[in-house]
C-alpha positions as CSV (number, residue, x, y, z in Angstrom):
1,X,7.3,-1.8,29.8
2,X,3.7,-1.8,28.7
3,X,4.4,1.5,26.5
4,X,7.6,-0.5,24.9
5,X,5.1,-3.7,24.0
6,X,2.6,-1.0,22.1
7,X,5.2,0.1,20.7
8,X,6.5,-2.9,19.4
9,X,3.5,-4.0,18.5
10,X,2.5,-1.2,16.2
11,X,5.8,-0.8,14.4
12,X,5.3,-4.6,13.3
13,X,1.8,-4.2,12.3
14,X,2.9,-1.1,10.3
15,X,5.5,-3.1,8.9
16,X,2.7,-5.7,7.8
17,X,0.4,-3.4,6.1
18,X,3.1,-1.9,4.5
19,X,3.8,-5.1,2.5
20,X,0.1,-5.5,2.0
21,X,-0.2,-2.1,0.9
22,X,3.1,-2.9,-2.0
23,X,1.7,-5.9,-3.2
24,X,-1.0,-4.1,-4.2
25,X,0.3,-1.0,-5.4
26,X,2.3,-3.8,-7.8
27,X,-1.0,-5.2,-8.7
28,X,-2.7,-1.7,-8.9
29,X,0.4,-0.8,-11.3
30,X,0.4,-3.7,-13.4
31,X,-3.5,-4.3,-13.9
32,X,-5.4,-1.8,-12.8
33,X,-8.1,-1.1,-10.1
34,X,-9.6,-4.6,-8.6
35,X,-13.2,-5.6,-10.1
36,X,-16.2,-6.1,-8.1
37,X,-17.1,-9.3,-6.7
38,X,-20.0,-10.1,-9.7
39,X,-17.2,-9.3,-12.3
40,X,-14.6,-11.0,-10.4
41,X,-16.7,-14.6,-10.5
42,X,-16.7,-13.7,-14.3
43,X,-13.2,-13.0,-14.8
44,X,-12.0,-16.4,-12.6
45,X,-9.4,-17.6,-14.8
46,X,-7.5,-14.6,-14.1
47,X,-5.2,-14.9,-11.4
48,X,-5.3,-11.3,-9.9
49,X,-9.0,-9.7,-9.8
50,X,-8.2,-6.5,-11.4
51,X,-10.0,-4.8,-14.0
52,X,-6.7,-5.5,-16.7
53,X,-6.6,-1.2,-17.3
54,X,-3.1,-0.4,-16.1
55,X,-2.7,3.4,-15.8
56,X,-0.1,5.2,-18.3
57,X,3.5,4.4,-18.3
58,X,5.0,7.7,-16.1
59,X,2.2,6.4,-13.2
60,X,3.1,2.6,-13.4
61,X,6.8,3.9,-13.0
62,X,5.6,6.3,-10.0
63,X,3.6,3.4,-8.4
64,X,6.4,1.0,-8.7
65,X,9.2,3.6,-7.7
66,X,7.1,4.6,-4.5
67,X,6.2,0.6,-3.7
68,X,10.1,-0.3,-3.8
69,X,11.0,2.3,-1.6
70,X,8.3,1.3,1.1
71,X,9.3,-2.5,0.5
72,X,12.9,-1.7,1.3
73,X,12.2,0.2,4.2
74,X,10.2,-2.2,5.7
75,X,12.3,-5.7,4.7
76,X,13.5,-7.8,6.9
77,X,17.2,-7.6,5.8
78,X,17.4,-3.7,7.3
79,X,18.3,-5.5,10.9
80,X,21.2,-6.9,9.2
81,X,22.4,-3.4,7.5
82,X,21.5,-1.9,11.2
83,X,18.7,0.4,9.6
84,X,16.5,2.1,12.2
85,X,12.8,1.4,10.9
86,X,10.1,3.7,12.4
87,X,6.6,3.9,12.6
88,X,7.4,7.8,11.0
89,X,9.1,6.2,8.5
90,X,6.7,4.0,7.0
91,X,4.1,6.8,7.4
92,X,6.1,8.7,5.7
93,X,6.6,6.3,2.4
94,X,3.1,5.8,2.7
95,X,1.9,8.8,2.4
96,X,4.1,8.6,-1.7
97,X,2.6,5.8,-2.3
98,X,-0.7,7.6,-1.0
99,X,0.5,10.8,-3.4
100,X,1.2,8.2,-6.5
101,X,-2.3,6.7,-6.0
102,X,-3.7,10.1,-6.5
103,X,-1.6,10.9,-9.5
104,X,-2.3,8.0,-11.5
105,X,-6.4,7.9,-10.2
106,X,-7.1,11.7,-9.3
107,X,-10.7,10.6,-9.3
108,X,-9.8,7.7,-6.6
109,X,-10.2,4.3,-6.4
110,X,-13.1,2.3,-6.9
111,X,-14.2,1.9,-3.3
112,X,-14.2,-2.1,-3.5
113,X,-10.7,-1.9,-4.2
114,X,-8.2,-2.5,-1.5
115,X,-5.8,0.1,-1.5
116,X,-8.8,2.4,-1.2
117,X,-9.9,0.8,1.7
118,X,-6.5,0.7,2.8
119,X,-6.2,4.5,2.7
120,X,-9.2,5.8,4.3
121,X,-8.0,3.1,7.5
122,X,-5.4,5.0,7.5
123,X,-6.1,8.7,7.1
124,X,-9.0,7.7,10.3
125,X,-5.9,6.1,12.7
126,X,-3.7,9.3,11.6
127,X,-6.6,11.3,12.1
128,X,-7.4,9.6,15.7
129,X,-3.5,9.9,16.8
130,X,-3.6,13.8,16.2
């Protein structure tokens, strides 16, 4: 029972930093890396603290394609269609939108910016589950 609760309980919080981790692939895609904190103060009639540098055209359409696909799989509607949603699953999608990151920023991510943040939480709880 206690192994079915864990279980449970990770598949939702997967399913949870999945959509935090599309929303700001979206941002990423649309306006760039975020700005640091002093820039961000300066920049406050923006509504999004990004830096306003979208990558090219072929990586905005890689960002959004891999986002879509990981906010599909993890919507709520897939109970309704009967879709089996795993915690492999959303690893798996991830790990593209992981790929699409590195594509578009081969140099990474400013490390203030929270998809990089994001991303090495992950690669440490995939590295402690091993």
């Amino acid at each position: 029972n206690d192994d079915l609760i864990a279980a449970l309980v990770s598949l939702h919080n997967g399913r949870i930093l999945a959509r935090v981790v599309v929303d700001a692939v979206r941002g990423l895609a649309a306006a760039g890396p975020m700005v640091e904190k002093e820039e961000e103060e300066e920049q406050q009639q923006q509504s999004v603290p990004r830096c306003g540098n979208a990558p090219d055209p072929d990586h905005v359409e890689a960002l959004n394609d891999a986002a879509a696909e990981l906010g599909q799989y993890v919507d709520k509607d897939q109970a309704q269609k009967r879709v089996v949603v795993s915690e492999a699953g959303i690893a798996e999608l991830v790990g593209k939108v992981r790929e699409a990151i590195r594509s578009a920023y081969p140099d990474g991510l400013p490390e203030w910016d929270v998809l990089a943040k994001l991303s090495s939480t992950e690669v440490q709880e995939d590295e402690t589950a091993a």
